[in-house]
C-alpha positions in Angstrom: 102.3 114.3 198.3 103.8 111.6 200.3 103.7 108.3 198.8 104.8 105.0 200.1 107.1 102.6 198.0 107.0 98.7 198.5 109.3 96.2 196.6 111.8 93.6 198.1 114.5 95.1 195.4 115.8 97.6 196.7 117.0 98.8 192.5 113.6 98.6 192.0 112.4 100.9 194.6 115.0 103.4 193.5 113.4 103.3 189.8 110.1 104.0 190.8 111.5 106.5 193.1 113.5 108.7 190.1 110.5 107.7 188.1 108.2 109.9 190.1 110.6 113.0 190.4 111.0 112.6 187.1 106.9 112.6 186.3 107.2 116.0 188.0 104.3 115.8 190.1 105.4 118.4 192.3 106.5 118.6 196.0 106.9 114.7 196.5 107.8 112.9 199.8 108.9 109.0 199.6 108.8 106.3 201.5 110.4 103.0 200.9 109.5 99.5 202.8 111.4 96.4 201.8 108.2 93.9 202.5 104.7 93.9 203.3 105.1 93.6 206.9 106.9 96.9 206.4 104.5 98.4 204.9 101.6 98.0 207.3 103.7 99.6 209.8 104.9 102.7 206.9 101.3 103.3 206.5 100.4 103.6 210.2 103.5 105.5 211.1 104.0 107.9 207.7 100.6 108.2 206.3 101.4 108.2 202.6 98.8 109.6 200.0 99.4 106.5 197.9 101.2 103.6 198.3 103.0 101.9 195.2 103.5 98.4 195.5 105.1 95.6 194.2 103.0 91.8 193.9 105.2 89.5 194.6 107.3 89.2 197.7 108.7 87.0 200.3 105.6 87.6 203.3 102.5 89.3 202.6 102.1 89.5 199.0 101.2 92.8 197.5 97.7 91.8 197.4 97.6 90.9 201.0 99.0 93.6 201.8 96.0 95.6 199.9 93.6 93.2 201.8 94.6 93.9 204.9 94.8 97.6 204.7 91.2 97.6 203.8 90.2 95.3 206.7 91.9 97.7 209.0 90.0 100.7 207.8 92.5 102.4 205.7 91.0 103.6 202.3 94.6 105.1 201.0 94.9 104.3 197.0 97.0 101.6 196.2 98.9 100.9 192.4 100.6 97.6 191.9 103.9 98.0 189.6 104.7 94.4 188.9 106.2 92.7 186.6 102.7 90.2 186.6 101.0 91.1 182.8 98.5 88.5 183.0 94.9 89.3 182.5 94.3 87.8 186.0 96.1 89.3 188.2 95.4 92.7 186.9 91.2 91.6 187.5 92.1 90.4 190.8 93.7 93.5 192.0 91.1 95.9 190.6 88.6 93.6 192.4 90.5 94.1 195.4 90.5 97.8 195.1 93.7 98.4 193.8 94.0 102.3 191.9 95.5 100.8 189.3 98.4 98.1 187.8 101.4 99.6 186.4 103.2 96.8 184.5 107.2 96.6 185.4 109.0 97.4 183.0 107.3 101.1 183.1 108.0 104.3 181.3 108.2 107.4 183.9 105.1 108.3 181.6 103.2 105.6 182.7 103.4 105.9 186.4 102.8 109.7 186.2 99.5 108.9 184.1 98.2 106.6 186.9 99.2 108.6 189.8 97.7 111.9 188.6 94.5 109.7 187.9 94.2 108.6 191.6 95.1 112.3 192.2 92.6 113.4 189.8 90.0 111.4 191.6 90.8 112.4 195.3 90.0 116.0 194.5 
């Protein structure tokens, strides 16, 4: 599985990185992009199975990102881990077709729980 990780912290890409080899989800390929610009282009060039991605950052915003992968064509799942907890910005990223929202601070637990349920789901 190759999955795609976008935060503008470059610590926090590294947690969610050790988080899911530590979720054991077997053979696992990652990809880090620093901004959403960067992750348009990681999609089109790496083709992850599921992107991870954070909501706020300088740019395209994580949801923007998610907008415009979907106006391109590109139907891979995408899970927000953000520190956003309100109600809101969880409803507006399901609405948007987001997989899921992990909320920052996360337990290795809880990111393996949603990315086996998009993996669940694909199958």
């Amino acid at each position: 599985m190759r999955v795609l990780v976008v935060d503008d912290s470059r610590v926090m890409r590294q947690i969610v990185v050790r988080a899911l080899r530590q979720a054991g989800l077997g053979q696992l390929e990652t990809v880090e992009a620093a901004d959403g610009h960067a992750a348009l282009d990681a999609v089109a060039e790496h083709a992850p199975d599921l992107v991870l991605c954070d909501w706020n950052m300088p740019g395209l915003t994580g949801i923007e990102v998610l907008a415009s992968l979907r106006a391109g064509g590109t139907t891979t799942p995408l899970g927000f881990v953000t520190s956003e907890a309100a109600a809101d910005v969880h409803q507006r990223a399901t609405a948007a077709g987001a997989a899921f929202v992990v909320t920052k601070p996360f337990t290795p637990e809880a990111l393996r729980e949603a990315v086996e349920g998009v993996l669940q789901g694909a199958r």
